[in-house]
N, C-alpha and C positions, 0 to 999 in steps of 0.2 A: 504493500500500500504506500501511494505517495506521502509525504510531510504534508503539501499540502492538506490532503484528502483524511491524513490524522488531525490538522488543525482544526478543518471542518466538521468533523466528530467531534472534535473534543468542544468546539465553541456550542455546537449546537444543543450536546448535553446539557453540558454546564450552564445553559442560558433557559434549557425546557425548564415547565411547573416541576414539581416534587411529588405532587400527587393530584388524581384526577380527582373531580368531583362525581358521584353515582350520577347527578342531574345535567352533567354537563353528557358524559358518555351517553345518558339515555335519548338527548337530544340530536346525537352525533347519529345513534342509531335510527332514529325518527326521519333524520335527514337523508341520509344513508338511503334506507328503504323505499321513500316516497319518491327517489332520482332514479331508483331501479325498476319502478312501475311504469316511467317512462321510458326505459331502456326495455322492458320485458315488449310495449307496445311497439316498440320501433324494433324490434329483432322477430318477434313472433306476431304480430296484426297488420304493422303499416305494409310490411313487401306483399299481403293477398290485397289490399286495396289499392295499391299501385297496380299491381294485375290485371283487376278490373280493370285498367285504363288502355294499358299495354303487355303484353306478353315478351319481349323482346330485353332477354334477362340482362344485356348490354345498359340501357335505359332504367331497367327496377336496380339495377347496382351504384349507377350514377347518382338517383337521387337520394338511396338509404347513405350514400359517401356524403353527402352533404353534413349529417352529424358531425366526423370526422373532420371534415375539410375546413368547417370554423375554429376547430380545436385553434388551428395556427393562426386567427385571428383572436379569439375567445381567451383561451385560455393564458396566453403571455402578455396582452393586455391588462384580462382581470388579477394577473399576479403582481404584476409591476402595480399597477392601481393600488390592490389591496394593501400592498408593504409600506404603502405612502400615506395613503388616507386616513381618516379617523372618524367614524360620524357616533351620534347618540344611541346607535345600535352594534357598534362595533367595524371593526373598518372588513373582513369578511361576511359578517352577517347582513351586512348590508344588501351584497348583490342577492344571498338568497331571499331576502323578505320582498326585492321587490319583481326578481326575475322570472320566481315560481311560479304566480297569477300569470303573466303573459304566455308560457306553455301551455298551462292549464287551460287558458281560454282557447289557442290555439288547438287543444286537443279535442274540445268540445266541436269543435267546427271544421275538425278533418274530416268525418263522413257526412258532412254537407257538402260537400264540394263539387262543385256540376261537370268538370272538364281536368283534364291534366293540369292544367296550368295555374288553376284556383289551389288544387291541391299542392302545387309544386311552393305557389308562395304561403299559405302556411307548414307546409313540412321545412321550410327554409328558415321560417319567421321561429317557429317555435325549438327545430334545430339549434338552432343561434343562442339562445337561449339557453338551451338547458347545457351548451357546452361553457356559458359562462359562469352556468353553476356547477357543473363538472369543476371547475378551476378551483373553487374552494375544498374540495374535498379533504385532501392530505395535507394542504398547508394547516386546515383547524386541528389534523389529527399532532404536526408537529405544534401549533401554538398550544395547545388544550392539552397534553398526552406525554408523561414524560418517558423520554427513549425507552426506558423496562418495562413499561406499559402497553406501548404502541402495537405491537402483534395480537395479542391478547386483547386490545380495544378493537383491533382490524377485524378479528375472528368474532365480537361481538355486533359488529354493524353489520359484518358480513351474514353471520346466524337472522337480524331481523331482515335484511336483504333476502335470502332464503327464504322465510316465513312469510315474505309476500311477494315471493317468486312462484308460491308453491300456490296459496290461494288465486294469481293472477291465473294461474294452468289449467288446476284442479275447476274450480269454480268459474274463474271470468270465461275463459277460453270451453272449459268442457263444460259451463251452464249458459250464463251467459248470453254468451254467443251465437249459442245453437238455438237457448227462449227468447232473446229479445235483439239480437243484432247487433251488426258495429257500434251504431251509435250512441250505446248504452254505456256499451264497456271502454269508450273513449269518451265518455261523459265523467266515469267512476273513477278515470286516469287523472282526468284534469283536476277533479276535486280532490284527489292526491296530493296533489304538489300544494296544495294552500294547505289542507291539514295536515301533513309530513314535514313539508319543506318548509314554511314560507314563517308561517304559525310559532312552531319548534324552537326557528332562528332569531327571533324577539327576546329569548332567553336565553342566550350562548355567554353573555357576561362576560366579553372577551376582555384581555388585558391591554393597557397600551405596552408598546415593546421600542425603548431605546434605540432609533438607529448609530450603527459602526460609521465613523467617519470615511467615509467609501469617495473615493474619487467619483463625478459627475455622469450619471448613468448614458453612455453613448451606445449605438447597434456593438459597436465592434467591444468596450466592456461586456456589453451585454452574453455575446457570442464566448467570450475568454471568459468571463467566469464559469462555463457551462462545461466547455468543449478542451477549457486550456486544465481542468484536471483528471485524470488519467481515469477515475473512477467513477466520477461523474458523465466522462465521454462513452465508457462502457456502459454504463447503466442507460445513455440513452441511442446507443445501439440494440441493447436491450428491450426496452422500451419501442423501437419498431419494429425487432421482430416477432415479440412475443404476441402484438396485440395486430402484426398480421396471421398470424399463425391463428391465433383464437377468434379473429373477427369472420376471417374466409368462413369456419366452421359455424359459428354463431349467424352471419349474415345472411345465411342461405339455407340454414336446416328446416326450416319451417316449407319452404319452397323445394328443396330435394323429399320432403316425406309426402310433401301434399303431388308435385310433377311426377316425380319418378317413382314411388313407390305406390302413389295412387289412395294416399290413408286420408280422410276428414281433417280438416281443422280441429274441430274438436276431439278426434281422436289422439290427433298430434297434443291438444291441451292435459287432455289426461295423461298420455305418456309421461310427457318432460315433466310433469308435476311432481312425478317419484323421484326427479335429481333435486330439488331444491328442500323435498322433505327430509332426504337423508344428510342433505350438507347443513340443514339446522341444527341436527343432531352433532355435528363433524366440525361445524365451525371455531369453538370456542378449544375443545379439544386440542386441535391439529397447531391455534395462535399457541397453546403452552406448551406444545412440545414443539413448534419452530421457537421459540424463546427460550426455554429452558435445555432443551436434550439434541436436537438438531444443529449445525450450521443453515444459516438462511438458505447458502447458496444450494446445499444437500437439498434442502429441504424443497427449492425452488423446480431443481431437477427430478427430483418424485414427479412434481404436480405438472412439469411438461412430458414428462414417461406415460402420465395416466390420457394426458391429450394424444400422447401418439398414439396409445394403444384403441383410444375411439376411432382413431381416423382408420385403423387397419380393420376395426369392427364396421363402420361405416361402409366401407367399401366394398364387402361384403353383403350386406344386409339385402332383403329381398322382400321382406315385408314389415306391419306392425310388428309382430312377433319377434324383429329383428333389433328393435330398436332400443328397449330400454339400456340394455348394457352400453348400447351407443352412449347414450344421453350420460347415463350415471359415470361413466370417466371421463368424458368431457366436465362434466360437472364438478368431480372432485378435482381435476388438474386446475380449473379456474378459480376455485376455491383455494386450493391453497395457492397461486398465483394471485389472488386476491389479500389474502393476509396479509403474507410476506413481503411482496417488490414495494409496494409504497409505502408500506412503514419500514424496512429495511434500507430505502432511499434517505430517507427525512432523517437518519442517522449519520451522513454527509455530507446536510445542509445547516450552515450559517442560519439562527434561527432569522435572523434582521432579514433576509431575503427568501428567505422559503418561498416566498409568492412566484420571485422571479427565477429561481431556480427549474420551481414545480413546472412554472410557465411553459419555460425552454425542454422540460421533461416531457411534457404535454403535447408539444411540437413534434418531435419525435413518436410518441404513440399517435397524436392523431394522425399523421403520415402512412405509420403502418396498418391504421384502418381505413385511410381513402384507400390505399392502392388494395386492400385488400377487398373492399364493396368493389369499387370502382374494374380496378383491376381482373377482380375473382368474375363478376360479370362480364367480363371480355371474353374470358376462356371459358366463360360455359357458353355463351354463345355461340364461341368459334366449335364446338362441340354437341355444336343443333341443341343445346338449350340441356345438356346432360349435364342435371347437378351434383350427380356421383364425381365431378372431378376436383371436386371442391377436396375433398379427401389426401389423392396425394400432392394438392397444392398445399395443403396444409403442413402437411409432416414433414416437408424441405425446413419450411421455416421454424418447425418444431427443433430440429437438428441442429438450425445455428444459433435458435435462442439457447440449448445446450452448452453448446462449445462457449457463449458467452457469459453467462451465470458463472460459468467453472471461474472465471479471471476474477469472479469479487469476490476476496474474501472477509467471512464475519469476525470481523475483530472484536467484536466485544463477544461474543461464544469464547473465542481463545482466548482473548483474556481469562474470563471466569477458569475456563478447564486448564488454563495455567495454573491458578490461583487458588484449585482444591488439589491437585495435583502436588505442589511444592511443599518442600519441606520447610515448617521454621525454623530459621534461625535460633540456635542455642544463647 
């Protein structure tokens, strides 16, 4: 590990709280869970209702790439903003309380939409959006969270993220759906994000934080604080291949069970609904044994082994009957890629910039999910619309988010296992 990239741990600790508050975490997890109702809608509802417009999976990949494609406007914006600002609700909490209601209104008025084009400017409008509140996510986990905690709080936002993972499958998708139509279950999305998101974030209680006498923020600072240390530059090579590797698979499964395999939407809802119930059970688990018994980076490498082994189950599959085992390792690999990568990031970040660091991190994953909608769309196209190839385009990039986890390693694990290991001094 570089000096720098020890200096960066070591400021960032030493700068986190001391201990969380229950009302803070439970907020985090509120927040958490109401932005993954909106990610459950835009990965398993909005690609059948683009459908309806167009068939031409080139097109449904372009516009689900729109979430992603803001990230690189969104999210390094709202980081550099947030590190600077300060308002009566907190200088994060801000952009949730007032960004949530404009998705949510946008959500209500997506299966209104008479034409491609109406639907294109709200899926853009409320895109936009919910990637600006994407931006707060990990920097609240590093303001709020201190480094011994952060896995274990990940693996709790992630279990209430699951628990309305599972209801949005079970219930919206396989009742829902099938008794009352889109517009219901994209009505119950939008009232999500005010009482999840928006609601929650009024009471975050953030602290102000000292800025470091930092030379005048320019692109080219900008770029070298990110890119100019060794393990930051990894993490966000990291960062686009992991979240092309899991978007390919995620962006398109909904649409490979309903095209290729020929199974209901709603059958597709009950399926997936058995990954989010077992990773409720798995989440809280798996944060304390990445914190206490694993290396992160070990641990990182499990959870893209369990993505590969979907892709190899995937590729095979032939009907419903094929599928759960799909779903359930994809599920637990993102799960515990869930945990671990962004609370094992924010132990390398200067707390005074976490915004703009997160930002520049942010750029990098949303990359690897345009090209991977956008992108993965190209090549089932060029493959007459076969979304079975989504499969082995994923597992290439499974391979080098591998080889690149190995390069970081958890220095505060070795520490510790130095430190029960050694003998005292006489």
């Amino acid at each position: 590990m570089s000096n720098a990239a020890a200096t960066s741990t070591s400021t960032a600790q030493d700068e986190a709280p001391q201990r969380a508050k229950w009302s803070t975490i439970f907020i985090l997890c509120s927040m958490w869970a109401g932005l993954v109702v909106t990610e459950n809608i835009s990965a398993n509802l909005l690609p059948t209702t683009i459908r309806s417009f167009t068939e031409n999976a080139f097109i449904i990949g372009l516009i689900i790439a729109l979430n992603p494609l803001f990230g690189f406007i969104a999210n390094p914006l709202v980081g550099v903003l947030s590190d600077k600002i300060w308002t009566p609700i907190g200088r994060r909490g801000f952009f949730l309380v007032t960004c949530a209601p404009i998705v949510g209104f946008c959500l209500v008025f997506v299966p209104q939409a008479a034409s491609l084009i109406q639907l294109l400017i709200l899926v853009t409008t409320y895109q936009f959006f919910q990637d600006v509140l994407w931006g707060s996510d990990h920097p609240l986990l590093a303001d709020l969270i201190p480094p011994s905690m952060r896995t274990i709080v990940a693996g709790m936002m992630l279990m209430s993220a699951q628990a309305t993972g599972f209801v949005f499958s079970r219930y919206g998708m396989g009742f829902v759906l099938e008794a009352f139509g889109d517009e219901v279950l994209y009505a119950i999305g939008g009232m999500c994000q005010i009482a999840m998101v928006s609601l929650p974030a009024l009471f975050l209680n953030e602290k102000k934080v000292t800025p470091k006498d930092r030379p005048p923020l320019t692109i080219k600072r900008y770029v070298k604080d990110f890119l100019g240390d060794p393990i930051l530059r990894r993490f966000g090579g990291l960062g686009f291949t992991q979240y092309l590797f899991q978007n390919i698979l995620q962006g398109f499964f909904v649409l490979f069970v309903i095209d290729t395999l020929l199974v209901s939407r709603g059958e597709f809802g009950r399926i997936w609904s058995w990954m989010p119930a077992l990773n409720f059970f798995l989440a809280i688990p798996i944060g304390i044994i990445a914190e206490k018994y694993l290396p992160k980076q070990i641990a990182l490498i499990c959870g893209y082994c369990s993505m590969l082994m979907c892709c190899v189950l995937g590729w095979f599959a032939q009907d419903a009957s094929d599928l759960l085992p799909v779903f359930l390792f994809f599920g637990m690999g993102q799960l515990v890629s869930g945990v671990c990568q962004k609370a094992y990031l924010t132990e390398f970040i200067p707390r005074d910039i976490i915004g703009q660091i997160s930002g520049a991190y942010n750029i990098c994953m949303a990359l690897g999910r345009t090209v991977a909608t956008a992108g993965g769309g190209f090549v089932i196209m060029l493959f007459d619309n076969n979304y079975r190839v989504i499969f082995p385009l994923a597992f290439v990039f499974g391979l080098i988010s591998i080889y690149l986890v190995w390069g970081i390693k958890d220095v505060r694990f070795a520490e510790r296992k130095a430190s029960r290991t050694s003998t005292p001094s006489a």
